[in-house]
matplotlib code that plots the C-alpha trace (Angstrom):
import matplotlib.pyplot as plt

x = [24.0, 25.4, 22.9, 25.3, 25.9, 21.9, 21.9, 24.6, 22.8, 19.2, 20.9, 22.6, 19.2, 17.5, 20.3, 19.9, 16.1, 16.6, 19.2, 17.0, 13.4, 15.9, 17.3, 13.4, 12.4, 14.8, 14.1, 10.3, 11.6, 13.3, 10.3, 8.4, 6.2, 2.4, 2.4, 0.4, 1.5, -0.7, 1.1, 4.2, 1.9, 0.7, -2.0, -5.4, -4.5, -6.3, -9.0, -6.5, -6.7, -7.5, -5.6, -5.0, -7.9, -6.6, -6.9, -5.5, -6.3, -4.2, -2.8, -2.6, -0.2, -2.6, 0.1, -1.3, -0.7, -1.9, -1.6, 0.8, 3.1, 3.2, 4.2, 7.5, 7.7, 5.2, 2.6, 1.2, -2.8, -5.1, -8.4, -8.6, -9.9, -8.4, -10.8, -10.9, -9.7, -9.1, -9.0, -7.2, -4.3, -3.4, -3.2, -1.0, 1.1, 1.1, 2.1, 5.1, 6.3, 6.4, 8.3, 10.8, 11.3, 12.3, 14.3, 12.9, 10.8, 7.6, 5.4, 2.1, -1.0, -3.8, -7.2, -9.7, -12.9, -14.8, -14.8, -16.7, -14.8, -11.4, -9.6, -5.9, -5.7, -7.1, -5.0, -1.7, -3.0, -3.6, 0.1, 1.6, -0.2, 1.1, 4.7, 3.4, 4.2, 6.6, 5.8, 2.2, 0.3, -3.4, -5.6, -8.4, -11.2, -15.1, -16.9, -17.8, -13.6, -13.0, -15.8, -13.9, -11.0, -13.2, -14.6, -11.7, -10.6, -13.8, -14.0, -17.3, -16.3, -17.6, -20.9, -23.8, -24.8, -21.5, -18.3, -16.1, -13.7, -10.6, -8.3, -4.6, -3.5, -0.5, -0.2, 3.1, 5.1, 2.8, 0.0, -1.3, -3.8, -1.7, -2.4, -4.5, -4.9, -8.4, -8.2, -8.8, -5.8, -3.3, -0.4, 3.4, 4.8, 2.6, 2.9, 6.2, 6.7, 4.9, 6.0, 9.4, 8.3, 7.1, 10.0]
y = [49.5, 47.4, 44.5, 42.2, 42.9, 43.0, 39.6, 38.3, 39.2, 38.2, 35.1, 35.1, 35.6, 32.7, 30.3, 31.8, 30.9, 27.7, 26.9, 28.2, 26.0, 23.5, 23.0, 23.2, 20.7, 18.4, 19.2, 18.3, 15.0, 14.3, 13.7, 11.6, 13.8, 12.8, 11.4, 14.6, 14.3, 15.2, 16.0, 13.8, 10.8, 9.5, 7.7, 8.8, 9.8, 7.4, 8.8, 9.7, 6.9, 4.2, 1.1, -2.7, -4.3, -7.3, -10.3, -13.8, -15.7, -18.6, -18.4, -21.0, -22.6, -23.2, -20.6, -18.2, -14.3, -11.5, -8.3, -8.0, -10.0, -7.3, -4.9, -3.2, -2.7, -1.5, -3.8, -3.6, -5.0, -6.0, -7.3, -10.2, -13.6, -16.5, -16.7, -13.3, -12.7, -9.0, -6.7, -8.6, -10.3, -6.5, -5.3, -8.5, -7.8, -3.9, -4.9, -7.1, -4.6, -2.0, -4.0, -4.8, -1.3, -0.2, -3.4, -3.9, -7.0, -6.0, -7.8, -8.2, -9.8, -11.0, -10.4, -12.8, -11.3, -14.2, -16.7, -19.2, -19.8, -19.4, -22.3, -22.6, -25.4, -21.7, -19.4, -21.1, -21.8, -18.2, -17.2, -19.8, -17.7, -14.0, -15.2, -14.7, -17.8, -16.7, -13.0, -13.0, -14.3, -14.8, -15.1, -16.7, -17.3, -17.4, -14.4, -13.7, -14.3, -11.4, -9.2, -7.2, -6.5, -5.4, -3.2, -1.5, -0.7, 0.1, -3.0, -4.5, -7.8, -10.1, -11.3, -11.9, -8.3, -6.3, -6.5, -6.4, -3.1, -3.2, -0.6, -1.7, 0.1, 1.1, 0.6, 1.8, 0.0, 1.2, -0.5, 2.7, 2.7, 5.0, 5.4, 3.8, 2.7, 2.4, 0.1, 3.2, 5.1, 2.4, 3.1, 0.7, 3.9, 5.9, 2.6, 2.2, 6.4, 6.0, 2.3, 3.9, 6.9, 4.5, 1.7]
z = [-27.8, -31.0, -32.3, -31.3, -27.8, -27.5, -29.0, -26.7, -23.5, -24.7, -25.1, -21.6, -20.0, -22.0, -20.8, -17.3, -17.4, -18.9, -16.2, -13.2, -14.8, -15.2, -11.3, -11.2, -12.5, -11.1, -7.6, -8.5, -9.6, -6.9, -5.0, -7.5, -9.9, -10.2, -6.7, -5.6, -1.4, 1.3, 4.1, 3.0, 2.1, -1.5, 0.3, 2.1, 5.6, 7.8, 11.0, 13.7, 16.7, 14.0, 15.3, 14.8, 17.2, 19.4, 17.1, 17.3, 13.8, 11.8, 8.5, 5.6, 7.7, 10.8, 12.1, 15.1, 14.6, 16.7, 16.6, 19.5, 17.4, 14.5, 16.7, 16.5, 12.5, 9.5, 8.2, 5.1, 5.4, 2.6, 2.6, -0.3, -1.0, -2.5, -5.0, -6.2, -10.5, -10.4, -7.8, -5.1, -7.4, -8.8, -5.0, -4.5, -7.3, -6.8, -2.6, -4.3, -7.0, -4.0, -2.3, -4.5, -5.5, -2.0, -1.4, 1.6, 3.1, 5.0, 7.0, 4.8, 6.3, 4.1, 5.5, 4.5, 3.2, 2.0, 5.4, 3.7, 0.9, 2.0, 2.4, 3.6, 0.3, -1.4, 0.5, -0.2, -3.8, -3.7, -2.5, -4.8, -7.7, -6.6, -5.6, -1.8, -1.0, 2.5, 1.2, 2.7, 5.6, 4.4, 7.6, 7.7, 10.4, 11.0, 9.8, 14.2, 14.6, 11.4, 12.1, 14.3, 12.1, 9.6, 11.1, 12.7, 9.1, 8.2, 5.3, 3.6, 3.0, -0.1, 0.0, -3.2, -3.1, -2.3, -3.4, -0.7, 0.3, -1.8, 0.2, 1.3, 4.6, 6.5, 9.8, 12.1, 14.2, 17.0, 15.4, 14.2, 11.2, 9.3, 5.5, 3.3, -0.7, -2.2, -5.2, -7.4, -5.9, -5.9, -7.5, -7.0, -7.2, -4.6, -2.5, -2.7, -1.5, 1.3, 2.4, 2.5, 4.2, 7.0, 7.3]

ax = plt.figure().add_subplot(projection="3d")
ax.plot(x, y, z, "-o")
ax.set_aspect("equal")
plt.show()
């Protein structure tokens, strides 16, 4: 066979491989490199039968909700307090960005974790800060009046000794505890995948 011809089809099969790793690569990006899904989801898959409990709590506002009345679309939940400097203004801001980058406006209900500090003068301070302002309900209540929501998501709220559970969670239009976030894991991009995935 003449050098050329050799030549020609080694490089035939080099653009051939190129072309086939290229399709490749693109289908991977498609569905968000780096995202590393577990059955579908970016975030940790939450216990099976996990639910909302019954609560009926105000907001900054001295507005009631309950968890009858989130029912019907996804809600995005995270435990915070208004006077919190790191961990609960980057889930607030990672919530927003998340938001934003699927265009789409979901309920999101502040928990609070620190009763006896949270105000609604620093809850709606709080909002004001983050851009939350008609973003974000931030509920507040007794510690006896929160206690059970805590522990339905399984959250250690603030006190001297512990720094409270930083997790955001997913919950279905069924009220369904569906995924959740650890601060460690939370990503606007893996947020924003699965808040999609959900709506």
């Amino acid at each position: 066979m003449p050098a050329r011809l050799q030549l020609a089809l080694i490089a035939l099969a080099v653009c051939a491989v190129a072309a086939v790793a290229g399709v490749a690569l693109a289908q991977r990006g498609s569905t968000q490199p780096g995202l590393d899904l577990t059955g579908g989801w970016a975030g940790a898959i939450r216990p099976p039968g996990a639910r909302v409990p019954p609560f009926a709590l105000h907001d900054q506002d001295g507005r009631t909700v309950t968890a009858a009345s989130l029912r019907g679309r996804p809600v995005v939940f995270a435990f915070v307090y208004s006077t919190c400097r790191d961990t609960c203004p980057a889930q607030v801001q990672t919530i927003r960005g998340a938001l934003d980058q699927i265009h789409r406006n979901l309920p999101v209900i502040g928990v609070s974790v620190d009763p006896a500090n949270d105000t609604p003068a620093r809850a709606k301070a709080f909002l004001i800060k983050e851009f939350m302002r008609h973003r974000m309900a931030f509920l507040l209540g007794t510690r006896a009046q929160l206690q059970p929501v805590w522990r339905a998501f399984g959250i250690q709220p603030q006190s001297k000794a512990l720094e409270h559970s930083a997790e955001i969670v997913l919950v279905d239009s069924h009220g369904r505890q569906r995924i959740g976030f650890p601060y460690a894991q939370l990503t606007q991009d893996r947020l924003a995948h699965d808040l999609a995935r959900l709506a």
